[in-house]
Backbone bond lengths (Angstrom), bond angles and torsions (degrees), N, CA, C in turn:
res aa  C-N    CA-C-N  psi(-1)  N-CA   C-N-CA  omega(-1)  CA-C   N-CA-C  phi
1 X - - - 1.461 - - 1.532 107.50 -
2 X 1.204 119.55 139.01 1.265 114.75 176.69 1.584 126.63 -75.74
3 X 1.146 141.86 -172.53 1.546 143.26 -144.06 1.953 81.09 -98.34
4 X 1.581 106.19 -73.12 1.574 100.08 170.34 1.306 151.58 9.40
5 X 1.479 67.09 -91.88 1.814 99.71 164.94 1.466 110.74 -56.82
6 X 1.266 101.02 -72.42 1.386 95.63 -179.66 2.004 123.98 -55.31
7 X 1.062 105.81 -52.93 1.940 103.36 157.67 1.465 103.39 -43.48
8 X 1.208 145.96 -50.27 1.265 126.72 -174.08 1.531 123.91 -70.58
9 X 1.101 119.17 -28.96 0.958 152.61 176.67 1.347 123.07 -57.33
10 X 1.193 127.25 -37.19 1.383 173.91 -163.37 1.647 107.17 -90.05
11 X 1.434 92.76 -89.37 1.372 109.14 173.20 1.957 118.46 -51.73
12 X 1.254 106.22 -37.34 1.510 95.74 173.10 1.583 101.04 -90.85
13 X 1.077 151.60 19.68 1.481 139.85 132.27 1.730 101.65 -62.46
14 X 1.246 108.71 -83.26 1.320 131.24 -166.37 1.920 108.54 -21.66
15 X 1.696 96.66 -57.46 1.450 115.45 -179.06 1.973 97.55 -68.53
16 X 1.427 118.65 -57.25 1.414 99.54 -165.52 1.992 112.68 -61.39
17 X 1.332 97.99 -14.38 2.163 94.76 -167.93 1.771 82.82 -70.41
18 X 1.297 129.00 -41.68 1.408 116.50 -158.21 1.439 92.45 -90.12
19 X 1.303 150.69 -53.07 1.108 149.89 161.73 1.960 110.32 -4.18
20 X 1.641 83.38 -70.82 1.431 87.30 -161.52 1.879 109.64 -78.42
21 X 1.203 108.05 -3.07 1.778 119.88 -172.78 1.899 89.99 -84.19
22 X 1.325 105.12 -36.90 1.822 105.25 -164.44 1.486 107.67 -79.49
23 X 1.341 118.88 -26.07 1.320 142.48 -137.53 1.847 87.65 -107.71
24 X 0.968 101.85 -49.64 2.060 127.40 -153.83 2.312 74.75 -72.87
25 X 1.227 97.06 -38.75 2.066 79.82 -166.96 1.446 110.46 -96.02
26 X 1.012 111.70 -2.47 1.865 133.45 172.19 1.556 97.00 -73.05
27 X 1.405 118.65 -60.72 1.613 116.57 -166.03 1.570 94.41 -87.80
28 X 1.133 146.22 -17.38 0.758 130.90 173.68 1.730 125.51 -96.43
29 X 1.310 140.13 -54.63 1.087 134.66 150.84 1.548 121.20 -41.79
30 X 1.064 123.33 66.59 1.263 141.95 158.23 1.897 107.73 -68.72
31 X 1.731 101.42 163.25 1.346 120.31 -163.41 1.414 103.22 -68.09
32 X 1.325 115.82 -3.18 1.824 122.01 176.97 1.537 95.19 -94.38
33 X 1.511 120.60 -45.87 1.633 115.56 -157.08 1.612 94.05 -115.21
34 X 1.213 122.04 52.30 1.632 124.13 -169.97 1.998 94.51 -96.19
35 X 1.621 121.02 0.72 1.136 107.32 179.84 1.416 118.99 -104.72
36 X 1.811 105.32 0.09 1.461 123.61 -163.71 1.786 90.68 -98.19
37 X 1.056 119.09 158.48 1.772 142.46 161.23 1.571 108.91 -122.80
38 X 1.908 102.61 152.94 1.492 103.66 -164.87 1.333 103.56 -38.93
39 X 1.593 126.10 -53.58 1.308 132.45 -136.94 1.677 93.79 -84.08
40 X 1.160 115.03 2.66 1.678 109.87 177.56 1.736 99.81 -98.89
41 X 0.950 119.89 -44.70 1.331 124.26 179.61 1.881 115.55 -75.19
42 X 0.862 109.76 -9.53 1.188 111.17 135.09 1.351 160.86 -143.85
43 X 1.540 91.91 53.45 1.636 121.10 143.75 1.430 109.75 -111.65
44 X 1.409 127.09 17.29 1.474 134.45 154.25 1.124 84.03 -90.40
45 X 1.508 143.61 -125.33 1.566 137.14 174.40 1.441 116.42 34.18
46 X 1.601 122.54 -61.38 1.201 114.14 -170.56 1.327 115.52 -108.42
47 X 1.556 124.51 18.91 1.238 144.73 -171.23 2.266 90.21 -110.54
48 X 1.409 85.18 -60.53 1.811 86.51 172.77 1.314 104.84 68.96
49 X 1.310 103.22 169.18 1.326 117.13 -172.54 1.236 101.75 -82.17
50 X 2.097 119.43 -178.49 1.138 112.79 158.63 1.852 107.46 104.38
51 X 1.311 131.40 -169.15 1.151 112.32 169.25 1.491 125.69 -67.40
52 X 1.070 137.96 18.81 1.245 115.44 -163.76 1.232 146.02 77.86
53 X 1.184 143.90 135.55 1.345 144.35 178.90 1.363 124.30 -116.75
54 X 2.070 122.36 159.19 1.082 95.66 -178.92 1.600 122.60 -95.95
55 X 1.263 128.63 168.75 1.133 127.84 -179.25 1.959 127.14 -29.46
56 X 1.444 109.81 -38.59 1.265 108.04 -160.35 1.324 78.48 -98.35
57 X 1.307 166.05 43.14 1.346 162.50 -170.69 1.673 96.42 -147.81
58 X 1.315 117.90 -52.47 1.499 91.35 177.89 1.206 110.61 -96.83
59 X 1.422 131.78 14.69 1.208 126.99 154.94 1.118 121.63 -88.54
60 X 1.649 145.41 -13.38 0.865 149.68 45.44 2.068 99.94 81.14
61 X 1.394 98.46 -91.36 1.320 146.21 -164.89 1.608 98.64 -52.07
62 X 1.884 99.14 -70.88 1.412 111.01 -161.67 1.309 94.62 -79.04
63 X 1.833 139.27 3.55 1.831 116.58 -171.26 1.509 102.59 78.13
64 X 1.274 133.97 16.93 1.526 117.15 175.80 1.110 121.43 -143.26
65 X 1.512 129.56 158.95 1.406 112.75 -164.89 1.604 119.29 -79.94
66 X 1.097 107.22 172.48 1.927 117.30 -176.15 1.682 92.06 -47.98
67 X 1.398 124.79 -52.43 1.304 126.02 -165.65 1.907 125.02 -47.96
68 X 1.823 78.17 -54.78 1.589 77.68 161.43 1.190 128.66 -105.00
69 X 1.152 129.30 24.34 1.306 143.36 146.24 1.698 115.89 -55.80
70 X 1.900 106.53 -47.28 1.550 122.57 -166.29 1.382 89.15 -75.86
71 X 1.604 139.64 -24.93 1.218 118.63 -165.97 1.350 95.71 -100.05
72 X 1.089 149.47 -19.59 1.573 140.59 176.49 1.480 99.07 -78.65
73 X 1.167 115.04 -35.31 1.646 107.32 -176.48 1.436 122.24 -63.06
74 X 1.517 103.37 -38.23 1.666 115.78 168.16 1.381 97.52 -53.38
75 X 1.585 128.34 -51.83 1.784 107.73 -147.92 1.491 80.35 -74.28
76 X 1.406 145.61 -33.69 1.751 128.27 -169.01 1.536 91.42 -63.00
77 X 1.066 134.04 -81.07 1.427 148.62 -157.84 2.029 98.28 -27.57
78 X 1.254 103.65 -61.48 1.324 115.08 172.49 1.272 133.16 -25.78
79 X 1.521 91.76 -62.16 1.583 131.85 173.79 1.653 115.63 -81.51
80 X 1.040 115.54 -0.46 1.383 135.35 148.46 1.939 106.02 75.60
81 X 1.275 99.87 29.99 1.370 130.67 169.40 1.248 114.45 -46.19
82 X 1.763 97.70 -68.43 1.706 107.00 -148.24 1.838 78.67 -146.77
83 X 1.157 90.42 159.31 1.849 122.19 167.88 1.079 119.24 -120.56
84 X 0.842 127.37 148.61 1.586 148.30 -168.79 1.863 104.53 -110.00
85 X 1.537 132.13 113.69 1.095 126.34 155.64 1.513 137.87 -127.05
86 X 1.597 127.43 112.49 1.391 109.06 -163.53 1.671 125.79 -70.22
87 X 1.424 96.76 157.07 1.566 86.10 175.49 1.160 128.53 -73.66
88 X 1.410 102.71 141.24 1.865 104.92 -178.80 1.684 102.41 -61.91
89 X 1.085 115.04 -46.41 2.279 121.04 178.86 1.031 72.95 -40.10
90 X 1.723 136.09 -116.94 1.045 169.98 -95.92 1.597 139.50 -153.53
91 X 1.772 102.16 80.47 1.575 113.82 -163.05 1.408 113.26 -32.75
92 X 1.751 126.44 -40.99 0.912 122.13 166.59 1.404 147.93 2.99
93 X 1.734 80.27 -75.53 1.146 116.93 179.97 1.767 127.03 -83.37
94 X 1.888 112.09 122.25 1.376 81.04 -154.38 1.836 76.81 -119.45
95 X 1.596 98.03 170.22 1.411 115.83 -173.22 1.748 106.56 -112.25
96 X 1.364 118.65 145.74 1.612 129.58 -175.78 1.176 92.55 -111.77
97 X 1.650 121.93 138.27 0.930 110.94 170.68 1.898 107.07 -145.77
98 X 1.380 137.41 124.37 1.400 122.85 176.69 1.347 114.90 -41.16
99 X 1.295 113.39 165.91 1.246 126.89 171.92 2.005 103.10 -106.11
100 X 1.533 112.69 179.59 1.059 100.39 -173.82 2.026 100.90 -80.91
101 X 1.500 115.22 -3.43 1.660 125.53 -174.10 1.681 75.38 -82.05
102 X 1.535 126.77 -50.31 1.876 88.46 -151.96 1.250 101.83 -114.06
103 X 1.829 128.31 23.13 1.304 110.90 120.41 1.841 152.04 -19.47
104 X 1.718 82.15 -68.02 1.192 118.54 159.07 1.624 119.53 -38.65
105 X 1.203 109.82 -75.71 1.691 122.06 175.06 1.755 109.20 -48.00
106 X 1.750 113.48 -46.12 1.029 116.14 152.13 1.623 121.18 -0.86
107 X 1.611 83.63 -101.92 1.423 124.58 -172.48 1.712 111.40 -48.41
108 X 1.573 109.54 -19.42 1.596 109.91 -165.10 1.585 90.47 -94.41
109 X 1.318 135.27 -33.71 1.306 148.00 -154.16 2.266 101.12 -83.74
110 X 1.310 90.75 -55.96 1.458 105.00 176.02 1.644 95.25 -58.71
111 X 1.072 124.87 -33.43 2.015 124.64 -165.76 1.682 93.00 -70.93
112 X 1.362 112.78 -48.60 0.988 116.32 -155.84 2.224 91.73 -71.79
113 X 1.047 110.26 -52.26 1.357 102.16 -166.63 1.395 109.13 -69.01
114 X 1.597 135.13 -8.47 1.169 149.07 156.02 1.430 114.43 -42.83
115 X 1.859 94.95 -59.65 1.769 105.27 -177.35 1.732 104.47 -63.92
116 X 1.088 125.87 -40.14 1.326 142.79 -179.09 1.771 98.35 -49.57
117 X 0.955 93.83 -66.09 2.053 104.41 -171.10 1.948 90.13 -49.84
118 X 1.390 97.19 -78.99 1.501 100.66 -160.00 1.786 115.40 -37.88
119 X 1.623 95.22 -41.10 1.411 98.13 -167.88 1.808 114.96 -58.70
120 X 1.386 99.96 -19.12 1.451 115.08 -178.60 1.645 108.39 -90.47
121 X 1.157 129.77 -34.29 1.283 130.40 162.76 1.398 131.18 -75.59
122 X 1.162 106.03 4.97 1.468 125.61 176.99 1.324 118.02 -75.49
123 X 1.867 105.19 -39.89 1.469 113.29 -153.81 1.700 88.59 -105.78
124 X 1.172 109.39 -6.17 1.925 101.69 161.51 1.316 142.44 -127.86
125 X 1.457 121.71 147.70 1.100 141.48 -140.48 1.632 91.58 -87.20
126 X 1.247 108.32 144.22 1.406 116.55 168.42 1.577 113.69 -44.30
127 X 1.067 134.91 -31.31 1.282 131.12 -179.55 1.999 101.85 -74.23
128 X 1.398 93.89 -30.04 2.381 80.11 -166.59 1.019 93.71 -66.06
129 X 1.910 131.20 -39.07 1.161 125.10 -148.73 1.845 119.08 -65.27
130 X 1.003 101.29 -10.35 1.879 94.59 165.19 1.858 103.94 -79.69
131 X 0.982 116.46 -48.74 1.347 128.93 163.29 1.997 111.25 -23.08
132 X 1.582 104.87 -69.29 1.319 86.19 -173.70 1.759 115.50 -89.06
133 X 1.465 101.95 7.67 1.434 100.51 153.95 1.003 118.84 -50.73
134 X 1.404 114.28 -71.24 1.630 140.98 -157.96 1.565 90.42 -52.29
135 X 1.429 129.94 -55.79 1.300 135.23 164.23 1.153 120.32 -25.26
136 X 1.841 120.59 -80.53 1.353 116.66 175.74 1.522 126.81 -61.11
137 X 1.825 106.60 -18.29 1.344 100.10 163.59 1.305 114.89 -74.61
138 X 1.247 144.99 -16.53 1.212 145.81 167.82 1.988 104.46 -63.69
139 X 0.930 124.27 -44.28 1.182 136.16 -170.09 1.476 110.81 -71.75
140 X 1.075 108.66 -56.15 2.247 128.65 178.48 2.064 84.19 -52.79
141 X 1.517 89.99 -59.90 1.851 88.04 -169.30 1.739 117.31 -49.15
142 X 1.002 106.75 -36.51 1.520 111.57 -169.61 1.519 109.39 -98.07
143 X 1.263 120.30 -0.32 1.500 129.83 163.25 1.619 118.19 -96.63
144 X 1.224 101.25 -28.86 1.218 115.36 162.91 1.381 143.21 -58.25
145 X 1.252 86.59 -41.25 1.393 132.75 -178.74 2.013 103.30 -56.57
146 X 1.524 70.67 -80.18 1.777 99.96 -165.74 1.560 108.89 -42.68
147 X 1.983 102.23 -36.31 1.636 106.84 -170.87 1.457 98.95 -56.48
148 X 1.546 103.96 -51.24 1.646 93.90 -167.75 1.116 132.28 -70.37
149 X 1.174 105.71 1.00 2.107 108.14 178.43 1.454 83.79 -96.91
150 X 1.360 130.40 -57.44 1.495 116.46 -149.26 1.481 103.31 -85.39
151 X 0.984 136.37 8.57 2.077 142.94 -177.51 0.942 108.60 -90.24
152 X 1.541 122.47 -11.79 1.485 106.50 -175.49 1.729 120.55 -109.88
């Protein structure tokens, strides 16, 4: 591959991960969700709707430990996001659960990555689309990858 190609190549990864991280809390922190931050909205995301999950499962989820999981969960809990409920089996064990506010935030966050998907499938033809598979499978692989050498 040439130096080019490859520098260009590079640089529009590099520019779109921060692009879309700066971009992703712009459409989303809106004048309704102006009390949430990226990293709160997604541990709404991986908390999800529905009954709830327990702590070491969506931490689990997000790559981080129970610890800082318990301190992001307090600022939702606070913010009247998410609830916290223990298990009847096992006090231990505690359950996350949305509220009907971070349903909501939920549902506005998923809209937004909806508009994101479509807007990108718009501009291709049934034939690229194995193409930017092969792409994001290249991408999932080498993120994948990297977590597990560097996580430990």
């Amino acid at each position: 591959m040439n130096e080019t190609l490859y520098n260009t190549i590079n640089n529009v990864l590099v520019n779109l991960i921060n692009e879309i991280w700066q971009l992703e809390e712009k459409a989303i922190i809106t004048e309704e969700f102006k009390d949430l931050t990226n990293n709160d909205i997604h541990v709404i995301e991986a908390v999800g709707p529905g009954r709830g999950n327990n702590m070491s499962a969506i931490a689990k989820k997000l790559n981080i430990t129970v610890g800082s999981l318990t301190t992001a969960i307090d600022g939702l809990v606070k913010k009247a996001y998410a609830i916290r409920n223990r298990s009847e089996e096992d006090r231990r064990v505690v359950y996350v659960q949305l509220t009907d506010k971070g349903i909501k935030a939920f549902h506005h966050h998923a809209d937004y990555h909806r508009q994101m998907t479509e807007a990108i499938l718009k501009k291709l033809s049934p034939d690229e689309l194995p193409v930017l598979m092969k792409m994001l499978d290249a991408l999932t692989e080498f993120f994948t990858g990297y977590k597990a050498v560097h996580s430990s």
